[in-house]
C-alpha positions as CSV (number, residue, x, y, z in Angstrom):
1,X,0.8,-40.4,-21.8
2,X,1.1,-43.8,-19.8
3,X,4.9,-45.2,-18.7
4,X,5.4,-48.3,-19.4
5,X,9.0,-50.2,-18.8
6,X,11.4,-51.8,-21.4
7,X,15.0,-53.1,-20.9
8,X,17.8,-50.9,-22.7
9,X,21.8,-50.2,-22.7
10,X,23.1,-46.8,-22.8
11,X,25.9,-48.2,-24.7
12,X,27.2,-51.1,-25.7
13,X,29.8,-51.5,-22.8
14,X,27.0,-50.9,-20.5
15,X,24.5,-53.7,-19.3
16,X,20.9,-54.0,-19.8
17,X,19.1,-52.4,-17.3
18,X,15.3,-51.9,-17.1
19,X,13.8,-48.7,-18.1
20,X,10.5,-46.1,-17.9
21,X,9.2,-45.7,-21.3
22,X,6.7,-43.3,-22.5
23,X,3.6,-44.5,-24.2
24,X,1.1,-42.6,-25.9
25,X,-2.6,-42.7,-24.3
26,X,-4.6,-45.7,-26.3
27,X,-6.6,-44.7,-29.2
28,X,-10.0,-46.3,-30.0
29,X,-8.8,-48.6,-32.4
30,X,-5.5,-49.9,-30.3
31,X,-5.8,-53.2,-28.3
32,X,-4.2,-53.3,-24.7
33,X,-2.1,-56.6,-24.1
34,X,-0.8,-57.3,-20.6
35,X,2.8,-58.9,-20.8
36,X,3.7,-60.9,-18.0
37,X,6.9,-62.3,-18.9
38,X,9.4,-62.2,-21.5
39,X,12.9,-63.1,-23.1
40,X,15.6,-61.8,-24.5
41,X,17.3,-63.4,-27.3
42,X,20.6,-63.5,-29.1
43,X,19.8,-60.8,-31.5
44,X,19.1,-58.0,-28.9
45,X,22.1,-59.1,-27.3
46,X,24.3,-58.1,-31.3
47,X,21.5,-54.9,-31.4
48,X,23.4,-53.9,-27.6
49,X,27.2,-54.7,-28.4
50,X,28.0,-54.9,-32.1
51,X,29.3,-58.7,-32.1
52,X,29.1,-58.9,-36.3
53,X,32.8,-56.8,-36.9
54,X,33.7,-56.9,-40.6
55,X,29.7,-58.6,-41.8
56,X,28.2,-56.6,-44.6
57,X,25.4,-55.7,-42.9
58,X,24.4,-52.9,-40.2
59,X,24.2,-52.6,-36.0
60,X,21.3,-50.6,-36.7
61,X,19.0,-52.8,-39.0
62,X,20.6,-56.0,-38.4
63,X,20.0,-56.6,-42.1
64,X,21.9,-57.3,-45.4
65,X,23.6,-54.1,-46.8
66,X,23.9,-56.0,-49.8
């Protein structure tokens, strides 16, 4: 296994913070990628605090119920 680290919330109160994340090993087949920077947009920001009260659809899959 190889630790890696990601950005997460324990809840939604709670603010993003970064955190160790376990990777498996890489297989033959996977390709490595080295990420340097990135962003976070709007819509990880609704997956953290559930900003779409009373919307048909759900925190978890951020799509249509419907």
């Amino acid at each position: 296994m190889r630790t890696t680290v990601g950005w997460g919330a324990d809840d939604s109160a709670a603010a993003l913070r970064r955190t160790p994340v376990e990777r498996r090993d890489l297989r033959p087949d996977d390709l490595a990628v080295r990420v340097d920077y990135c962003g976070v947009c709007h819509s990880d920001l609704h997956a953290v605090q559930p900003m779409t009260a009373g919307r048909p659809w759900s925190r978890a899959t951020s799509s249509p119920a419907w």
